[in-house]
C-alpha positions in Angstrom: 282.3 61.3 48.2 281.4 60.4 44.6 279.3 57.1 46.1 277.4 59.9 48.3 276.8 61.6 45.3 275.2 58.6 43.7 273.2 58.3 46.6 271.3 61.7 46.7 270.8 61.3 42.9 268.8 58.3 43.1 264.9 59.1 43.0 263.1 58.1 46.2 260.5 55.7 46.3 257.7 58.2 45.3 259.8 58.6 41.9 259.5 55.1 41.0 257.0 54.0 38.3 258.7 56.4 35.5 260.4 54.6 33.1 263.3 57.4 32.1 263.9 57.5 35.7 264.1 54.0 36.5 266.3 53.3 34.0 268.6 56.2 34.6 268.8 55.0 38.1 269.9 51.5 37.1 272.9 53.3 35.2 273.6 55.3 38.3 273.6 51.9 40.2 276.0 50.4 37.9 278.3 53.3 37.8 278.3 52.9 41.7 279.2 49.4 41.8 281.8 49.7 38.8 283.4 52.7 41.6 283.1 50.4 44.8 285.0 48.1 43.1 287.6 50.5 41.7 288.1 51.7 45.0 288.1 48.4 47.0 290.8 47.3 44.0 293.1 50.9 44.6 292.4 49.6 48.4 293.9 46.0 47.8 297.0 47.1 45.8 297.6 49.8 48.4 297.1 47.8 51.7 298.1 44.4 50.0 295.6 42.3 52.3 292.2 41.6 52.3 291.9 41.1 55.9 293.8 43.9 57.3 292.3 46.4 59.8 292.6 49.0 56.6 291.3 47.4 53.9 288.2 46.1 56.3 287.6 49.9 57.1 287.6 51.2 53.7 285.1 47.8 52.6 282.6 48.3 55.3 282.2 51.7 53.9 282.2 51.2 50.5 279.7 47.8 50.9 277.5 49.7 52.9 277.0 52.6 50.4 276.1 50.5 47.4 273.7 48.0 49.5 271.7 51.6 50.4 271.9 52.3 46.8 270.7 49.2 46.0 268.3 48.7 48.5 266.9 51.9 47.2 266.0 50.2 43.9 265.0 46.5 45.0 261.3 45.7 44.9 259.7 45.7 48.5 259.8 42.6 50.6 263.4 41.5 48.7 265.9 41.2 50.8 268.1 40.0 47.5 271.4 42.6 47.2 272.9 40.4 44.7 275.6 43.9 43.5 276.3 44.2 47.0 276.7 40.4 47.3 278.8 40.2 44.7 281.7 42.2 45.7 281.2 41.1 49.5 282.0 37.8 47.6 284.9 39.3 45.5 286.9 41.0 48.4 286.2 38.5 50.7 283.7 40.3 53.1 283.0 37.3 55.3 280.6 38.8 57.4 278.5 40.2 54.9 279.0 37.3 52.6 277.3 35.1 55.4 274.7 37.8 56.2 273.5 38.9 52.8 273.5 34.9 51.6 271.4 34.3 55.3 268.7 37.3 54.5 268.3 36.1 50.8 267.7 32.6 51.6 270.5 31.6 49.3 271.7 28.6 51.6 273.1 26.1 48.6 275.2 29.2 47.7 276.0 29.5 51.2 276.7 25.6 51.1 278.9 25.8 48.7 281.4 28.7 50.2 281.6 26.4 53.4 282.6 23.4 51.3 284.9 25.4 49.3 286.6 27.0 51.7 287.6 26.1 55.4 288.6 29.3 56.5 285.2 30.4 55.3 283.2 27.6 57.2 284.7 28.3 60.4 284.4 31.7 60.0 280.5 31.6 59.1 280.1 29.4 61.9 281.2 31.2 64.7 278.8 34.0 62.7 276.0 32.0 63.1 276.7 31.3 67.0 276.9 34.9 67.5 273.9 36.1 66.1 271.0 34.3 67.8 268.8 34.9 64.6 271.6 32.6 62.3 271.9 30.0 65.4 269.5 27.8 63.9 272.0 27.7 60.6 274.5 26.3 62.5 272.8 22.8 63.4 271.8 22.6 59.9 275.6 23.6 58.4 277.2 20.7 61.3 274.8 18.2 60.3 274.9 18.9 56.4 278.9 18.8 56.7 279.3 16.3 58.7 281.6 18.5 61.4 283.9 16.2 63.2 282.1 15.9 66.9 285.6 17.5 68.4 285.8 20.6 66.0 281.9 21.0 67.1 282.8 21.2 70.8 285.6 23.7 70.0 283.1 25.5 68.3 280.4 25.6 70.6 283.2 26.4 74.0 282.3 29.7 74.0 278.6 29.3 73.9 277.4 26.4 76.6 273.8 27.3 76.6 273.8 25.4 73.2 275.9 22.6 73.8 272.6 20.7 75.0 271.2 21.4 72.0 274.2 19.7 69.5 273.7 16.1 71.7 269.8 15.8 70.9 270.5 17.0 67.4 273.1 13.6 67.3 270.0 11.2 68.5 268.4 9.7 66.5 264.5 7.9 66.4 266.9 4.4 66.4 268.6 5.5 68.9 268.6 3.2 71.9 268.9 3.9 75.7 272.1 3.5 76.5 273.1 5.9 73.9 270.4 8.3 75.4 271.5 7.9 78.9 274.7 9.2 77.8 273.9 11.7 76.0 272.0 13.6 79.0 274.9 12.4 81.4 276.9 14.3 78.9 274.5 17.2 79.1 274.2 17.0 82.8 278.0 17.2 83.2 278.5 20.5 81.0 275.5 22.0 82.9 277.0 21.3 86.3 280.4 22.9 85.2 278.6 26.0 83.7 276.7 26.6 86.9 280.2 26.3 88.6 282.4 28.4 86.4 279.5 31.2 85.2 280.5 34.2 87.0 279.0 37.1 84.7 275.0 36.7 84.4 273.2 35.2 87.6 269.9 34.8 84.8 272.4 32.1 82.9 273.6 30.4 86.0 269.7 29.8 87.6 269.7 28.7 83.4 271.9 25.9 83.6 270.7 25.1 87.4 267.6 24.0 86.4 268.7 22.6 82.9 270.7 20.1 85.0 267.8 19.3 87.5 265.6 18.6 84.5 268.3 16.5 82.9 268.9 14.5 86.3 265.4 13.3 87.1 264.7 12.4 82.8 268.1 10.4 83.1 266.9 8.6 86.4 264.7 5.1 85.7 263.0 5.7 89.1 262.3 9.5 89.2 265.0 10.3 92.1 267.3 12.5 91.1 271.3 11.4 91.8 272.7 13.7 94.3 275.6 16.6 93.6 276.6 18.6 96.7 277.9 21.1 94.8 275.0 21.4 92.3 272.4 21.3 95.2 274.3 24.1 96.8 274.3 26.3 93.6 270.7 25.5 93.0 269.8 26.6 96.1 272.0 30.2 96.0 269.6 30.4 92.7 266.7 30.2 94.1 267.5 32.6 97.3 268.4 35.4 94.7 265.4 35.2 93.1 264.2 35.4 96.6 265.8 38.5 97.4 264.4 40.1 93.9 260.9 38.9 94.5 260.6 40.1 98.3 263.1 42.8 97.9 262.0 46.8 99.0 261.7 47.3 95.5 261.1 44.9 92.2 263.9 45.9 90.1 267.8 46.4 90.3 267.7 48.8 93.0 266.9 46.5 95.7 270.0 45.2 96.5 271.8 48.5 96.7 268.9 49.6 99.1 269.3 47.0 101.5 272.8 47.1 101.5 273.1 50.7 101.4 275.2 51.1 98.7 275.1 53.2 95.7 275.6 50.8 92.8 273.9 48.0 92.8 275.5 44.7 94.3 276.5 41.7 92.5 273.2 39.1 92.0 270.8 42.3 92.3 269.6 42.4 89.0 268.0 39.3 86.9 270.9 39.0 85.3 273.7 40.8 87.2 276.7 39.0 88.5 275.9 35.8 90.5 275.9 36.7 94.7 278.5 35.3 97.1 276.7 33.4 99.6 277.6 36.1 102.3 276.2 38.7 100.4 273.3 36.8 99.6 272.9 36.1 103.5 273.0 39.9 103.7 269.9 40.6 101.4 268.3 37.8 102.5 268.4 38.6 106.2 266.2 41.9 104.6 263.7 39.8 103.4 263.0 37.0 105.1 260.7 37.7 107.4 258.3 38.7 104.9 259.0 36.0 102.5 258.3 33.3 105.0 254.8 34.9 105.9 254.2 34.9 102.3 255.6 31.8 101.3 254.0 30.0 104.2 250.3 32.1 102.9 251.4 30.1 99.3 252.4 26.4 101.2 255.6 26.7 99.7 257.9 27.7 102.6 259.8 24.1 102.9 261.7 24.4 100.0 263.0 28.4 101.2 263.5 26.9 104.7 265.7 24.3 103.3 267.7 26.6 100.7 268.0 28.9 103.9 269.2 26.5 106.0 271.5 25.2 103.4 272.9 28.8 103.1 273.6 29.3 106.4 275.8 26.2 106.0 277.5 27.2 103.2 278.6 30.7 105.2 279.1 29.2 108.6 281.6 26.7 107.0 283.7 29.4 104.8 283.7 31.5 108.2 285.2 28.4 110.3 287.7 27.5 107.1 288.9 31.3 107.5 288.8 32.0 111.0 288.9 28.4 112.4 288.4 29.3 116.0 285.3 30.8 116.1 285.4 32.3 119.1 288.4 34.7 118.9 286.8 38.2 118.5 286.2 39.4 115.1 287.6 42.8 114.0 284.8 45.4 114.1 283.5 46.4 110.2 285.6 43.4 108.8 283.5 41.2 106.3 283.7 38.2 109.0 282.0 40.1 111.0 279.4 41.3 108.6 278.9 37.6 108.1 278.0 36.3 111.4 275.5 39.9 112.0 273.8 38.7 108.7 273.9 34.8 110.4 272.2 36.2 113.7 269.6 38.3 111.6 268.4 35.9 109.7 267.6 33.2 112.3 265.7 36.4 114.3 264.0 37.3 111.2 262.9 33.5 110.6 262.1 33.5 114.3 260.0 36.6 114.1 258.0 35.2 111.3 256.5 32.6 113.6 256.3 34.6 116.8 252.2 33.8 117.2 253.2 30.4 116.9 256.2 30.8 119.7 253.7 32.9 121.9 251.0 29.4 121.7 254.4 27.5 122.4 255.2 29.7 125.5 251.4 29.2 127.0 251.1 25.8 126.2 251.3 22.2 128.4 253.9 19.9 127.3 252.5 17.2 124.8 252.1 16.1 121.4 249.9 19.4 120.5 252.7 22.0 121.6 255.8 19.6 119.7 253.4 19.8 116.6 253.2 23.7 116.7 257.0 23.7 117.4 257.6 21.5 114.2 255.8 23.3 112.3 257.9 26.7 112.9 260.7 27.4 110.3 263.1 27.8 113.1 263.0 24.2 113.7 262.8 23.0 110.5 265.8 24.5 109.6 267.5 23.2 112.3 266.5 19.5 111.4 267.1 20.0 107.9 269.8 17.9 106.4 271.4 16.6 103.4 273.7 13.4 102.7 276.6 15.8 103.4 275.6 17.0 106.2 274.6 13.9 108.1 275.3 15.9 112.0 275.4 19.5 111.1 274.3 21.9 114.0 274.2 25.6 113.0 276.2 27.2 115.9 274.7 30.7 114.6 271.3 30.0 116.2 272.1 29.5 119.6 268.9 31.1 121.1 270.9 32.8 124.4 273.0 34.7 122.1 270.1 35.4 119.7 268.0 36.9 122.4 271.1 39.1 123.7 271.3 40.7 120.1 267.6 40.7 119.7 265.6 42.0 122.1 262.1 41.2 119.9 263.4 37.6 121.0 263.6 38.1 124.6 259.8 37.2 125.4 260.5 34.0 123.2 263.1 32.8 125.0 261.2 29.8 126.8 259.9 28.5 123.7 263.1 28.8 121.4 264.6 26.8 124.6 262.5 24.2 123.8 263.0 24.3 120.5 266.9 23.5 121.1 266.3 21.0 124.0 264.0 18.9 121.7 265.5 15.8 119.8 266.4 16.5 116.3 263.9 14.6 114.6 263.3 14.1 110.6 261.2 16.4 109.0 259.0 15.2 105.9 260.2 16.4 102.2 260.5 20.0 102.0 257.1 21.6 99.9 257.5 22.5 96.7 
């Protein structure tokens, strides 16, 4: 109460400028930080440790107080709270220690606490990796100190989107190749993991996805990336659920929950919600992808959505047969197997539908090289012919046309064509457009 006191005495900015006030406001500061430290001392003998929830409680309050006061007073532009610092300092307020020291630009100072103390350099540290303003303080502190590489890692486990940072800040201008090609192997690696293990922000997972594709084609001498299955296939579920967001009924977090029905939004529905599972991704993608094939195909980039399409539909169609294994035992009505193959179906009919002037040219048209090219060219066959190096024979029994057209009946007037399309020889198809 008496610190409050102090504080409604001191003249406001407007009373600066008088020299009987400022000077009797200087006494008031003093008396204030002669009481903070009274009552952080009572606080000490009575609580008997410096770190205790307690004695942190009664600090924070008592720190805060005087830097107000002496903020009050301090020229403007100066960020320097050197009272405040001081008993921060004194009772070993680590945070504010590091932050006060960080504001003023008093890094020697700062310096010296982390050599002096270890506690206090781990501590200020971890500090700086939380607050992204002090992040750049911490590849400055490792480098001046000369962290062990090990205790760095430790460090930095919590915080993977800056790992990639700490191995370029270890190159040097000597350094040679080899020691280069490691270091974005190393990079690579702990990109690849993140993407697999990051199961709380879909925004840091399509992060590390394309930190690792960068990384692989710098590391590659000839510009060909080295394949990962499993980093393909997260890549891919990436750029689907920015997909779904783009062509979604509405362009923001609501989308999701609108197509699926549901109140709350679903996981993967926001920027930076929860990554999808690849059969709720099939779900909001079966919503969209009719229009953003038309759209994609108005931009000539459609092979690459084809492709991460097709690749989905693998992904589902294999975690449905690793399940169920047989396939063809019926499939318990509202179960989420079943909700699964419906979203399998609807999405080949949406792709289908897409193209259906192009299947309409096919139905009228005399066998020969013009009518393959126009069936080439539609996104139902180009997903069928798609493959990877781990999928050498793959063949999607979801898009059977007969059973399509039975669930479809939009398909029905197609059904000549699409048999075509099955009947034809699986041939490849050129790289997918960017």
């Amino acid at each position: 109460h008496l610190e409050r006191v102090n504080l409604e005495v001191i003249p406001a900015a407007q009373g600066r400028g008088h020299r009987l006030l400022n000077a009797q406001a200087l006494r008031l500061l003093e008396s204030m930080q002669e009481l903070s430290r009274a009552i952080l001392s009572a606080g000490y003998a009575s609580f008997h440790c410096l770190q205790g929830p307690e004695m942190q409680q009664l600090r924070s309050v008592a720190l805060h107080n005087l830097a107000e006061a002496e903020a009050a007073l301090t020229a403007p532009g100066s960020t320097a709270l050197e009272r405040t610092l001081l008993l921060a300092e004194e009772f070993e307020d680590l945070d504010a220690t590091v932050e006060l020291l960080a504001a003023s630009g008093q890094l020697l100072r700062l310096d010296r606490h982390m050599e002096e103390s270890a506690d206090f350099r781990i501590h200020a540290l971890q500090l700086f990796l939380r607050n992204r303003n002090l992040q750049p303080l911490f590849f400055r502190a490792i480098a001046l100190l000369g962290m062990p590489a090990e205790q760095v890692d430790a460090l930095l486990a919590p915080h993977p989107e800056l790992h990639w940072t700490v191995e370029v800040h270890r190159l040097k201008e000597s350094s040679d190749e080899a020691e280069w090609q490691e270091a974005l192997h190393r990079i690579d690696r702990r990109a690849a993991v993140a993407v697999q293990t990051e199961k709380n922000s879909a925004a840091k997972r399509d992060a590390f996805a394309a930190l690792s594709a960068i990384v692989r084609t710098a590391a590659s001498h000839d510009g060909v990336e080295e394949e990962d299955a499993a980093a393909d296939e997260l890549r891919s579920l990436c750029r689907l659920q920015r997909i779904c967001l783009r062509f979604g009924p509405e362009a923001d977090s609501s989308s999701a929950s609108h197509i699926s029905g549901q109140k709350r939004p679903r996981p993967g529905s926001a920027p930076d919600g929860v990554p999808a599972q690849p059969e709720d991704l099939l779900v909001d993608l079966s919503a969209v992808a009719r229009s953003a094939l038309t759209a994609l195909r108005a931009e000539r980039s459609e092979g690459s959505f084809l492709a991460d399409t097709a690749r989905l539909v693998r992904i589902v169609e294999h975690r449905l047969g690793q399940r169920r294994g047989d396939l063809a035992r019926p499939l318990p009505p509202g179960s989420e197997d079943a909700r699964a193959v419906q979203a399998l179906q609807k999405v080949w009919a949406e792709i289908i539908l897409a193209d259906e002037t192009m299947w309409q040219q096919v139905n009228v048209s005399t066998a020969g090289p013009h009518r393959d090219r126009i069936l080439e060219s539609t996104g139902f066959c180009r997903m069928l012919r798609w493959r990877d190096s781990s999928t050498p024979a793959w063949t999607p029994w979801s898009s059977d046309h007969v059973m399509l057209c039975q669930h479809f009946a939009a398909l029905e007037p197609l059904k000549p064509a699409l048999r075509l399309a099955e009947a034809a020889k699986p041939g490849a198809l050129g790289p997918a457009a960017p």
